[in-house]
C-alpha positions as CSV (number, residue, x, y, z in Angstrom):
1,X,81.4,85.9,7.8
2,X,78.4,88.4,7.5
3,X,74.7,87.0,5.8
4,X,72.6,89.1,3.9
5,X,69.2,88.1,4.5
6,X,67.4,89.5,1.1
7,X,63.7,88.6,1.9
8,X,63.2,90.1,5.2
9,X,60.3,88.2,7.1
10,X,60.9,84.8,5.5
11,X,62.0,83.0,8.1
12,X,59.2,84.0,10.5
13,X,56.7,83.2,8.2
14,X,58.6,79.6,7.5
15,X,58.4,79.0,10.9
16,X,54.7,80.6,11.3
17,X,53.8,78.1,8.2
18,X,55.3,75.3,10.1
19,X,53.5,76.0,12.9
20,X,50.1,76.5,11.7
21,X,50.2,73.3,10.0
22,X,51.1,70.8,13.2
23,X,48.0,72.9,14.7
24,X,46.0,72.0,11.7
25,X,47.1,68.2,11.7
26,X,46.9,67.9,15.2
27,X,43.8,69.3,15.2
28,X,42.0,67.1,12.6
29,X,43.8,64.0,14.9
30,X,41.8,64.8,17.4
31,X,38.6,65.4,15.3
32,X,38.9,61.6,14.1
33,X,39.5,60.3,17.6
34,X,36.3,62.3,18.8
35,X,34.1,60.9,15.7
36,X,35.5,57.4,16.5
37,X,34.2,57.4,20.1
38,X,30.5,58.0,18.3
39,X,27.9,55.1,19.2
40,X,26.4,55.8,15.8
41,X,29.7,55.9,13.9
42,X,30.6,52.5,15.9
43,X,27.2,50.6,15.4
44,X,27.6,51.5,11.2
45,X,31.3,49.9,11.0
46,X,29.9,47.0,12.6
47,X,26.4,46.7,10.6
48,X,29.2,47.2,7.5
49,X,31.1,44.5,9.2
50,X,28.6,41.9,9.9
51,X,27.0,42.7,6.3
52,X,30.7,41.9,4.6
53,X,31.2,38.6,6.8
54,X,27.5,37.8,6.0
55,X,28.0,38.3,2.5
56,X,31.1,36.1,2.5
57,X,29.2,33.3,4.5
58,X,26.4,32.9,1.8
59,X,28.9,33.1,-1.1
60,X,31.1,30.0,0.1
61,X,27.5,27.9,1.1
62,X,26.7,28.4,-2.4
63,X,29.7,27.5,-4.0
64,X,29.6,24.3,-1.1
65,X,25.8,23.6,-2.0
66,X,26.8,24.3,-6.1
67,X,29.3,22.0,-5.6
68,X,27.1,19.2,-3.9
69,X,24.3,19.5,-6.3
70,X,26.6,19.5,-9.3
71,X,28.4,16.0,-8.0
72,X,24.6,14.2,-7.4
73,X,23.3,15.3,-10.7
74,X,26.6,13.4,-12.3
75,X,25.3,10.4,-9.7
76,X,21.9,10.7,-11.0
77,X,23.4,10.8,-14.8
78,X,25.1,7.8,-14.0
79,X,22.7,5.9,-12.4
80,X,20.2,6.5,-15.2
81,X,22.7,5.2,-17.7
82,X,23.5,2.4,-15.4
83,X,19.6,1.6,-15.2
84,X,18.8,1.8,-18.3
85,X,19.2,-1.7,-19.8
86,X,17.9,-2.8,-16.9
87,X,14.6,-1.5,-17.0
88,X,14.5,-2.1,-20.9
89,X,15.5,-6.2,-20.0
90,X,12.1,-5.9,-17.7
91,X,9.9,-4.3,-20.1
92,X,10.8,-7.0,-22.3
93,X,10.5,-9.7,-19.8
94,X,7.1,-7.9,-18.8
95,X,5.9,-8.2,-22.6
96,X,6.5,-11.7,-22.9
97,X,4.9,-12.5,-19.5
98,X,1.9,-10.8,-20.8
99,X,2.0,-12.9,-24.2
100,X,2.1,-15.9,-22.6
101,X,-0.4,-15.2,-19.9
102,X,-2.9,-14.5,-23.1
103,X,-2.0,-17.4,-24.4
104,X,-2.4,-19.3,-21.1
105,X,-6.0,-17.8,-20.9
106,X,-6.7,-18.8,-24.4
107,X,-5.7,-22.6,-23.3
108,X,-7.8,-22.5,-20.1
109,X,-10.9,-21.2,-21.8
110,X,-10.9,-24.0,-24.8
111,X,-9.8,-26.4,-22.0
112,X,-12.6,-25.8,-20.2
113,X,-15.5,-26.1,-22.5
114,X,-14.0,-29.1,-24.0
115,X,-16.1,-31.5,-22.3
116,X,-19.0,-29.4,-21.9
117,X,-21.0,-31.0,-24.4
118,X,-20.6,-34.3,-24.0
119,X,-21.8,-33.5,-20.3
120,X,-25.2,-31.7,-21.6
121,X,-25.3,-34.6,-24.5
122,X,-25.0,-37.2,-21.4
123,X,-27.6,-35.7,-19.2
124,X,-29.9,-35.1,-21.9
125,X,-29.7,-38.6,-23.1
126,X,-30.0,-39.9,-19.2
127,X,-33.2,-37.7,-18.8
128,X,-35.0,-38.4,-22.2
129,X,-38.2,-40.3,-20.6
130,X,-40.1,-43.0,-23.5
131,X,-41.8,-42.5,-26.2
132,X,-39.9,-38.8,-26.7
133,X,-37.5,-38.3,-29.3
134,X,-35.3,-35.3,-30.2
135,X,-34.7,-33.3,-33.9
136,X,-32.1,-30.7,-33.0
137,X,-30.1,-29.5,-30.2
138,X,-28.1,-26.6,-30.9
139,X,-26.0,-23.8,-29.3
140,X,-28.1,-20.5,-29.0
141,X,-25.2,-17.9,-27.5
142,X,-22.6,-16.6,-28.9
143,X,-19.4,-18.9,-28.4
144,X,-16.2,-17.5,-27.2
145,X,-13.8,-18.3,-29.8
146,X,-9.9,-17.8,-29.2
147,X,-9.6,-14.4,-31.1
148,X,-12.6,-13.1,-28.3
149,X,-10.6,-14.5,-25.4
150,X,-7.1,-12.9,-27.1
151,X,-9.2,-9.3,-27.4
152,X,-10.6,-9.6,-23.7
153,X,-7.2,-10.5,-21.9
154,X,-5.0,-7.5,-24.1
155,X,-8.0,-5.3,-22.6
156,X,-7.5,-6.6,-19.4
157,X,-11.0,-8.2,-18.8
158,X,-9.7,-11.6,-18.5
159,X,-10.8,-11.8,-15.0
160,X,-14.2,-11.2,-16.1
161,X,-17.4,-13.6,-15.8
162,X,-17.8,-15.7,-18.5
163,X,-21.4,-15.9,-19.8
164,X,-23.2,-19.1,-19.6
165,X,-23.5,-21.0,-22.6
166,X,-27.0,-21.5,-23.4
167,X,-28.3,-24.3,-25.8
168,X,-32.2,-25.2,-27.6
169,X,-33.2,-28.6,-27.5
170,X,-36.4,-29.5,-29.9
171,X,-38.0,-32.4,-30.7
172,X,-41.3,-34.4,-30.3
173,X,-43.3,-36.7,-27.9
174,X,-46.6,-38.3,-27.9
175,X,-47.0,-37.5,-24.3
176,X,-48.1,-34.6,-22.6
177,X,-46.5,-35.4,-19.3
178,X,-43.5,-37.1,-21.0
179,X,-42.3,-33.6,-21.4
180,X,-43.1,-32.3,-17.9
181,X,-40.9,-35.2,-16.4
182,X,-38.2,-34.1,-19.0
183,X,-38.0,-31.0,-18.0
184,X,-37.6,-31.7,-14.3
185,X,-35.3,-34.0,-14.6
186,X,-33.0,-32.1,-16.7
187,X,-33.2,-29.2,-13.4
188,X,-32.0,-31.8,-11.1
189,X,-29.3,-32.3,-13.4
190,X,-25.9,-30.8,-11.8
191,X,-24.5,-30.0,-15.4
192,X,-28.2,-27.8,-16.9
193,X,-30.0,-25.0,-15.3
194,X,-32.8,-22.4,-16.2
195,X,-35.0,-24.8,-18.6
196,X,-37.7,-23.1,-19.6
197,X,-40.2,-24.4,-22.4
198,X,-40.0,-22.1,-25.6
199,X,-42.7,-23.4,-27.6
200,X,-45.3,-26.3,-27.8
201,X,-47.6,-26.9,-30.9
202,X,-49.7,-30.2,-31.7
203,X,-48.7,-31.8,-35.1
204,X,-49.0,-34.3,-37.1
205,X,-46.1,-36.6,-37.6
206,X,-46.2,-39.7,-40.5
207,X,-50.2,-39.6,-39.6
208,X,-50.0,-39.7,-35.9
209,X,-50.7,-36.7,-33.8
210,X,-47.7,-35.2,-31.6
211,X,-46.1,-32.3,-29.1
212,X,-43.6,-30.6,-31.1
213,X,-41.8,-28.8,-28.1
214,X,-38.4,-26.5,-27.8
215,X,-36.8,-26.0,-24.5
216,X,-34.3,-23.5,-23.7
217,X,-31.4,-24.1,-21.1
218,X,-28.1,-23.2,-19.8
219,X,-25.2,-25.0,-19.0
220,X,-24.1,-24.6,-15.9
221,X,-20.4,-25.6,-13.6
222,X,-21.2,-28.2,-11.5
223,X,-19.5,-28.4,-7.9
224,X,-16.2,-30.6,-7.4
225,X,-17.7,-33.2,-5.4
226,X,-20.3,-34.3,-7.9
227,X,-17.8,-34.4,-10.9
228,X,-15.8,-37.7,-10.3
229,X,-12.1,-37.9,-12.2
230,X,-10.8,-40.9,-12.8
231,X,-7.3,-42.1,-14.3
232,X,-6.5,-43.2,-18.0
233,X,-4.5,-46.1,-18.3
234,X,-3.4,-47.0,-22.1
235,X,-1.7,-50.7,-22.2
236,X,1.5,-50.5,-24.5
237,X,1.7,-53.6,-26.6
């Protein structure tokens, strides 16, 4: 059988082609493999490498620390609901301790200045020397009434000092040194302090000449071992 080759050359250059291109392939083979073996080349994959790895580290911490955070703010929410009748039960209980230690304080001050004067009315009486006689005696400071007390314990100045109660006694003796002894007598007293004589004018009194005198004092706390308690006992019939 006889072929007719019509393109003369053809299959040279086919096989030329063929040949040039495993040269070329092989060639750029071998280019990759020598750019591979370069230190730069190397050290950029692995910067690349250790960037992507990096990268992927941080992004699961913060899905682990979003996660975390996320579950203790639903503790928190909880525990604030949880709380919350609690803490308004103790604001409550706190108001009405408060009420009733302002009424408390308004019981102790009226308790204690219930027998005030009829201890300054006693020593008076037991210091009065003869031929003296008395017109008036009379509170001169301002008393603490209940409302006062109420104001100072809301303010929170129940703790404070209370002022001492100071009181004008005014009457009239026919002698001189009748109201010197008086007066000292009512300073040894444990229940009146600071007397001081206001005022002293002669006068005359249903035709007889007298000492019209006022003397200021204070009352004053006396010490537990001088004030002596003793029980009440009421028969029952």
């Amino acid at each position: 059988m006889i072929e007719i080759n019509l393109l003369p050359g053809s299959g040279k250059k086919a096989k030329s082609r063929g040949a040039s291109s495993g040269v070329s392939l092989g060639a750029t083979l071998a280019g990759l493999v020598a750019r591979v073996k370069d230190p730069f080349l190397l050290g950029a994959a692995a910067a690349i490498s250790i960037a992507v790895l990096a990268v992927a580290a941080m992004f699961l911490y913060q899905q682990r620390t979003d996660a975390t955070l996320t579950e203790r703010e639903q503790q928190a929410v909880q525990d604030s609901t949880r709380f919350a009748a609690v803490l308004k039960e103790k604001r409550k209980a706190e108001s009405q301790r408060d009420s009733v230690m302002r009424q408390l304080t308004i019981i102790k001050s009226i308790d204690n200045d219930r027998y005030v004067w009829p201890h300054i009315m006693d020593e008076v009486s037991r210091a009065l020397p003869p031929y003296t006689w008395l017109t008036t005696m009379a509170q001169t400071s301002i008393p603490q009434t209940a409302s006062s007390v109420d104001a100072a314990a809301k303010e929170g100045a129940a703790a404070a000092p209370v002022p001492a109660m100071k009181f004008r006694i005014t009457g009239n003796t026919v002698d001189i040194q009748a109201l010197t002894r008086f007066m000292r007598m009512l300073e040894q007293s444990a229940f009146v302090q600071n007397v001081q004589l206001a005022k002293s004018d002669l006068a005359v009194v249903e035709g007889k000449e007298v000492t019209v005198f006022a003397l200021d004092a204070e009352y004053q706390k006396p010490d537990s071992s001088v004030v002596r308690t003793v029980p009440v006992a009421l028969s029952v019939r």
